[in-house]
Wavefront OBJ file of the C-alpha trace (Angstrom):
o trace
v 0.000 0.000 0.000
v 1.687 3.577 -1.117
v 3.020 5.342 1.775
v 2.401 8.866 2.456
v 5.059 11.350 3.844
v 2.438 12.493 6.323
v 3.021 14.446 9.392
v -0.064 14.655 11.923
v 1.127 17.055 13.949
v 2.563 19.543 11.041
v 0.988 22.821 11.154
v 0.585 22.187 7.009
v -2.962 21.516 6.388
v -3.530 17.500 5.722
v -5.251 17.461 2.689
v -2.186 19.701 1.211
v 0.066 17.473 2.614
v -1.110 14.574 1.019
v -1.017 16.397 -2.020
v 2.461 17.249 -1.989
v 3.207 13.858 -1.004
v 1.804 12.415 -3.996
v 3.046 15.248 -6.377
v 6.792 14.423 -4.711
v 6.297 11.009 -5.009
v 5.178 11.203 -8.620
v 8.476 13.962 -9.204
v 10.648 11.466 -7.628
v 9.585 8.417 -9.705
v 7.876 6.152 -6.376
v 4.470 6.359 -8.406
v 4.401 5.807 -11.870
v 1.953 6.005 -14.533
v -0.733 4.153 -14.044
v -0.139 3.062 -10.323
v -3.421 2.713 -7.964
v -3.460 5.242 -5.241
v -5.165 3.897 -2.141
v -9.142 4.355 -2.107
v -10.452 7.379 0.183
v -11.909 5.075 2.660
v -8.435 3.304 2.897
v -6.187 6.040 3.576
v -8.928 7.961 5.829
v -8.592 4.409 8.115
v -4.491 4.015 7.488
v -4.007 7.827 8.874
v -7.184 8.409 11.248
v -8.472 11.406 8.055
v -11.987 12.556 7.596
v -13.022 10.884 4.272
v -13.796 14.988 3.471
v -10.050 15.849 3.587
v -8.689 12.886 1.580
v -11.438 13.334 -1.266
v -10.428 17.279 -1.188
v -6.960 16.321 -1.553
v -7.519 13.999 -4.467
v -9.749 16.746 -6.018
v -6.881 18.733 -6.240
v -4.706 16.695 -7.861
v -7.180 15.209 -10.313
v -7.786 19.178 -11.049
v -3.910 19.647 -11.759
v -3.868 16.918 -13.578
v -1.504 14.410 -11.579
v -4.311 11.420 -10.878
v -7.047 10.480 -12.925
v -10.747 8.441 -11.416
v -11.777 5.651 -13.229
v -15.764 5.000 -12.439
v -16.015 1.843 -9.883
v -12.072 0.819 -10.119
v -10.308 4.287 -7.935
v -7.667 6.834 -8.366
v -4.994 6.369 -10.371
v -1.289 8.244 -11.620
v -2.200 10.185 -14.920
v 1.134 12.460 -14.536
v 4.643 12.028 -14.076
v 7.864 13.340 -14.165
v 9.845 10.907 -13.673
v 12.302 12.055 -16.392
v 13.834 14.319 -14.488
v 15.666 13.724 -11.470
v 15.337 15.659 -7.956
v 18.464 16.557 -6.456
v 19.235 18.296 -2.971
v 22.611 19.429 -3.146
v 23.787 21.140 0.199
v 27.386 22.808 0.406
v 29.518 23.617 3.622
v 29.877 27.314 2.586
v 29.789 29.416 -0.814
v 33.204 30.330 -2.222
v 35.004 30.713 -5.712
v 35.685 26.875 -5.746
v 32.724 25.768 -4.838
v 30.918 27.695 -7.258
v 33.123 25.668 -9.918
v 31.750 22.712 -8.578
v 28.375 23.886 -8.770
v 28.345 24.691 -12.032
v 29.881 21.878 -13.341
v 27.642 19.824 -11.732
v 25.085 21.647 -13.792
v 26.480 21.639 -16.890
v 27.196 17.773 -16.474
v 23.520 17.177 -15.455
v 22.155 19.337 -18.145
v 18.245 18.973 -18.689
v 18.070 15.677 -16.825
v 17.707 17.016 -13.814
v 16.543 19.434 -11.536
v 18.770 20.382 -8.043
v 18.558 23.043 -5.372
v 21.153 24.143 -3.569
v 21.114 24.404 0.611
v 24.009 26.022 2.848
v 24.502 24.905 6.049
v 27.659 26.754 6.806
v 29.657 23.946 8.704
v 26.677 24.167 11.730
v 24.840 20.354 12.299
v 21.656 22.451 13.516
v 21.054 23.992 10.231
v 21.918 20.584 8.029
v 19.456 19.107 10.479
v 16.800 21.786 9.714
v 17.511 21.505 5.978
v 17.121 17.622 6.467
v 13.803 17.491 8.177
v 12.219 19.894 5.790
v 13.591 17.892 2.498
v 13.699 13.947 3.673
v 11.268 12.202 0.870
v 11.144 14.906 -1.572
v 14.036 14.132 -3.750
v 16.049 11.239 -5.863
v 19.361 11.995 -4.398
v 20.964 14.461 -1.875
v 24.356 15.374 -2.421
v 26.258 16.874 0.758
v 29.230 18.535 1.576
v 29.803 16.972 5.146
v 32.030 19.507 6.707
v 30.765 20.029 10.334
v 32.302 21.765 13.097
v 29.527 23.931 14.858
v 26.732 22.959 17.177
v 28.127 19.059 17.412
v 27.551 18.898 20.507
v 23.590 19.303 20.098
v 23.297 17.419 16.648
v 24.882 14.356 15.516
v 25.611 14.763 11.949
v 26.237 11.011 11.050
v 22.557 10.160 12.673
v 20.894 12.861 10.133
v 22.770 11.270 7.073
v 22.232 7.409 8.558
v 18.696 8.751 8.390
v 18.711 9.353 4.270
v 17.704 6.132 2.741
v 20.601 3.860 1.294
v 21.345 4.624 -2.192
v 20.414 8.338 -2.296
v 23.035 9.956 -0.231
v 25.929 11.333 -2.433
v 28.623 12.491 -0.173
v 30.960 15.735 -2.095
v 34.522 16.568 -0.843
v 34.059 14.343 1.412
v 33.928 10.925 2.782
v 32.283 9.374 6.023
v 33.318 5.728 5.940
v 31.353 4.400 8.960
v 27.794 5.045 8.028
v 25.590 2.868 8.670
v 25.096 2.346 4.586
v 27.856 2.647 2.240
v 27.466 6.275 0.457
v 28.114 6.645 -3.120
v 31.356 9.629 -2.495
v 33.695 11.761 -4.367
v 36.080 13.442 -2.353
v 39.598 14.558 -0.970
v 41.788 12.769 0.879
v 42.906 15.437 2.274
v 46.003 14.425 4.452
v 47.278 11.590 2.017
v 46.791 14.476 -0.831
v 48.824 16.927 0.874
v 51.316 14.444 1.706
v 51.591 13.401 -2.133
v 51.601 16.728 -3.250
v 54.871 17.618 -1.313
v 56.443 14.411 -2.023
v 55.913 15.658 -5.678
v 57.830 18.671 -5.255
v 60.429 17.258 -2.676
v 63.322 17.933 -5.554
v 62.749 21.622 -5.005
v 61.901 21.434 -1.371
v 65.264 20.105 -0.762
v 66.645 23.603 0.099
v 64.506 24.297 2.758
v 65.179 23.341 6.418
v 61.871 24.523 7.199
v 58.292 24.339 6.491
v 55.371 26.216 8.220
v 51.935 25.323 7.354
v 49.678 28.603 7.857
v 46.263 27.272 8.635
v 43.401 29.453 10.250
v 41.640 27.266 12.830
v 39.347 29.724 14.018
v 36.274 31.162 11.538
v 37.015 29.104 8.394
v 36.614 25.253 9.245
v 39.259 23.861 7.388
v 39.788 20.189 7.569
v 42.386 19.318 10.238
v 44.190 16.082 7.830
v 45.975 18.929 6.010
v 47.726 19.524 9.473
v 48.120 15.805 9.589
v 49.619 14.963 6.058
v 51.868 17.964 6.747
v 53.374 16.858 10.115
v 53.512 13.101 8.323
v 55.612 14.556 5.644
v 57.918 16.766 7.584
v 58.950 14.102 10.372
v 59.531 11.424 7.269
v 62.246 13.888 6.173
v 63.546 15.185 8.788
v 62.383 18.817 8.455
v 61.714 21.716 11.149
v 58.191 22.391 11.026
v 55.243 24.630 12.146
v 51.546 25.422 12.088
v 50.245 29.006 12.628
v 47.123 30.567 12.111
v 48.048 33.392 9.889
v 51.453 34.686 8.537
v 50.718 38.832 9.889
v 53.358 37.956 12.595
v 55.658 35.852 10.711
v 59.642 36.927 10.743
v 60.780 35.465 7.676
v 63.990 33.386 7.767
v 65.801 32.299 4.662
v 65.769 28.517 4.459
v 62.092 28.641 5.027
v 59.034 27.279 2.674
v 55.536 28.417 3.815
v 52.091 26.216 2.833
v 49.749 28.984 2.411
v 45.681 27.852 2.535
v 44.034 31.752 2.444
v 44.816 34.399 -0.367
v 45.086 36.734 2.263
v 48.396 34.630 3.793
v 49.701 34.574 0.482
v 49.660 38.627 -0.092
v 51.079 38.936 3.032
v 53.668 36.412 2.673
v 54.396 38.435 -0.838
v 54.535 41.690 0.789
v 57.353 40.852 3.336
v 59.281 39.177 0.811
v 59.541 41.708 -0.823
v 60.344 44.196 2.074
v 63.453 41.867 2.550
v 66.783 41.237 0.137
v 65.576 37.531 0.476
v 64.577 35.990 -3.281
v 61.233 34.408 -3.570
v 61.738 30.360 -5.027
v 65.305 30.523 -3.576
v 65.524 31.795 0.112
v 62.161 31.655 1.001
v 59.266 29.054 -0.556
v 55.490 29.855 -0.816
v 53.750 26.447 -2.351
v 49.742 28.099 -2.561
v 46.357 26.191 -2.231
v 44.192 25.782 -5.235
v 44.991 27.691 -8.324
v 43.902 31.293 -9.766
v 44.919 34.148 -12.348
v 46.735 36.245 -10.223
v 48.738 33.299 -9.205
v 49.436 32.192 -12.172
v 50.664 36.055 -13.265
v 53.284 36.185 -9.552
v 54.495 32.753 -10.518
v 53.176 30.888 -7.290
v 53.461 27.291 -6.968
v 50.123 25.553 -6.504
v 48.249 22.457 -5.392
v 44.946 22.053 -5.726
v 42.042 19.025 -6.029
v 40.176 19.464 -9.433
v 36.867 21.441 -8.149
v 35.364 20.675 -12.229
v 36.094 17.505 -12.359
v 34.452 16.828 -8.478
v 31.316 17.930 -9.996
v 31.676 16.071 -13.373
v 32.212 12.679 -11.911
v 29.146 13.555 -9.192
v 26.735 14.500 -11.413
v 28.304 11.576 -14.268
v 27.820 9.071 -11.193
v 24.067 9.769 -10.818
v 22.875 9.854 -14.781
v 24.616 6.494 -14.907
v 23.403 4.881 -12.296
v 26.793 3.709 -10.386
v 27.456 3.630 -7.029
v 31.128 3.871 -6.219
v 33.289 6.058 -4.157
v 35.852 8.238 -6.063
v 38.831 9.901 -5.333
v 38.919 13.234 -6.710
v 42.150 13.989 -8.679
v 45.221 16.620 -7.080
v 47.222 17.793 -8.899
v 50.571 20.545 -8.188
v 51.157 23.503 -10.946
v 55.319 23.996 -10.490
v 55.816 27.813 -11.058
v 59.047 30.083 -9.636
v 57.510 30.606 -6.194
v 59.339 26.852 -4.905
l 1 2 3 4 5 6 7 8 9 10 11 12 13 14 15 16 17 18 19 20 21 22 23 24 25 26 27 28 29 30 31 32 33 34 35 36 37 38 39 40 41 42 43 44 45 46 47 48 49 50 51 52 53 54 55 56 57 58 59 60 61 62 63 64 65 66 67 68 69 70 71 72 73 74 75 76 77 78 79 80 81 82 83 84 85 86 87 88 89 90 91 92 93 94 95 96 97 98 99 100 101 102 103 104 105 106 107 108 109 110 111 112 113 114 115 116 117 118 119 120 121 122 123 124 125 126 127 128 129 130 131 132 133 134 135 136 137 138 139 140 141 142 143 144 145 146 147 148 149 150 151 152 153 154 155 156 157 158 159 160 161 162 163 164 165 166 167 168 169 170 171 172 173 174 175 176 177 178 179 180 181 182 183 184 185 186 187 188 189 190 191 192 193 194 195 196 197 198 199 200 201 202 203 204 205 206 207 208 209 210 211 212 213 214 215 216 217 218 219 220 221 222 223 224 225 226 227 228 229 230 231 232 233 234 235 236 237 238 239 240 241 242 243 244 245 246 247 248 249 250 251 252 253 254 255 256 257 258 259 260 261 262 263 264 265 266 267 268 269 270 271 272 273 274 275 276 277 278 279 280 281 282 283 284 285 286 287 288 289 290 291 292 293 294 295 296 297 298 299 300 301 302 303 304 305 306 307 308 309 310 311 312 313 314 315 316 317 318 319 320 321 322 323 324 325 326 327 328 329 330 331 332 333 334 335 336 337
């Protein structure tokens, strides 16, 4: 018997909730053309309804044109659109790079789908609001799962347990111990900061230090960078710090800085040049994720391929597969190293 996504206590009137649950049910492919809907008297008894408020409801929809009655046999699906697939996609934060994904995940989906974008800026509070309003009305739901606010009130892994297995496409990301496998593309973040400085070891061999500048505080960034950066410094033997911004930093030659935020890096730029020290051979700068102004000062970069996340994500779901992906890093060597 069809199911509806029926809250008793919602302040949404119930005859509009059935409704929508039938229209989102029809959108997401659950009913198809020609499927029986269950008769008035049946879903007034399965859901404790007035028979006025179910026969309401299915006025409505035979009105719009989603159901059709058939004298003596019921209600049946007239409309779908099934075509089309419904897609929740729901970012940590907006920013240059995610915007590339975003709009390659478009262009890859092209007409075959329809997707609406959420932000629930790192807090589990808002994904869990987002979540309770959107659970059932959608194909697939495609999150960013970078949390660090309000986990001690919400438990993020409960909220995605709670999407049904096979629609929850994790970005960026992945959460191995779920209680289903997730379909994933994502970073590995401290394994691909560890193979990105391998990769330029040959010209990090004249540096005796490294410092990592990674804010902590405001921006959320994922704490395996710290991790792949310690792995790689103690493996060869290199002094090595972390600091939250470089506004304090008393450059030294022998030194090669990591540099996550633009703002670091014009810093950084700006005391080198205050100093008789030359940029790629007394002091290092190796940058985070690529751009045109880099490219024009001739700053080393390593970045994960923000199109390509959204390619394979949006390639994954018109295809059907369900795999977890690695999403490809890559290092630009410019002067800057």
């Amino acid at each position: 018997m069809y199911k509806l996504q029926f809250k008793p206590f919602d302040k949404t009137p119930k005859y509009k909730q059935i409704v929508q649950s039938v229209i989102t049910d029809i959108e997401r492919g659950v009913l198809k053309r020609e499927d029986q809907l269950p008769s008035i008297s049946e879903l007034s008894a399965e859901y404790y309804l007035a028979r006025d408020t179910v026969e309401k409801a299915y006025r409505e929809l035979r009105a719009r044109g989603f159901i059709v009655s058939v004298q003596g046999k019921g209600y049946y699906v007239q409309a779908t659109d099934a075509s089309k697939l419904k897609i929740l996609l729901v970012f940590n934060k907006l920013s240059s790079y995610k915007k590339i994904i975003y709009y390659s995940f478009l262009n890859a989906l092209g007409d075959r789908a329809t997707v609406d974008l959420q932000i629930h800026h790192h807090s589990a509070s808002l994904f869990q609001d987002i979540m309770e309003k959107s659970l059932g009305k959608y194909n697939y739901y495609v999150i960013m799962p970078h949390f660090t606010q309000d986990l001690d009130k919400v438990d993020f892994k409960t909220i995605l347990n709670n999407i049904p297995a096979g629609e929850l496409v994790l970005l960026d990301k992945d959460i191995p111990d779920l209680k289903h496998p997730a379909l994933a593309v994502f970073q590995d973040f401290d394994k691909d900061i560890f193979g990105a400085l391998e990769g330029v070891q040959d010209l990090l061999a004249k540096y005796h230090r490294l410092v990592l500048v990674l804010p902590s505080v405001g921006n959320n960034y994922p704490v395996e960078i710290g991790w792949g950066f310690r792995t790689f410094c103690a493996k060869h033997g290199k002094e090595f710090a972390i600091k939250e911004n470089a506004m304090n930093e008393v450059l030294e030659a022998g030194t090669a800085y990591v540099v996550v935020e633009t703002t670091d890096l014009a810093e950084l730029i700006k005391k080198v040049r205050q100093t008789p020290f030359l940029l790629g051979r007394e002091i290092g700068i190796l940058s985070f994720n690529t751009s045109t102004l880099k490219e024009l000062l001739g700053i080393t970069v390593i970045s994960t391929d923000f199109e390509a996340m959204g390619q394979t994500a949006a390639e994954m779901l018109l295809q059907g597969r369900r795999e977890k992906i690695k999403n490809p890093f890559y290092t630009i060597r410019r002067g800057s190293l």
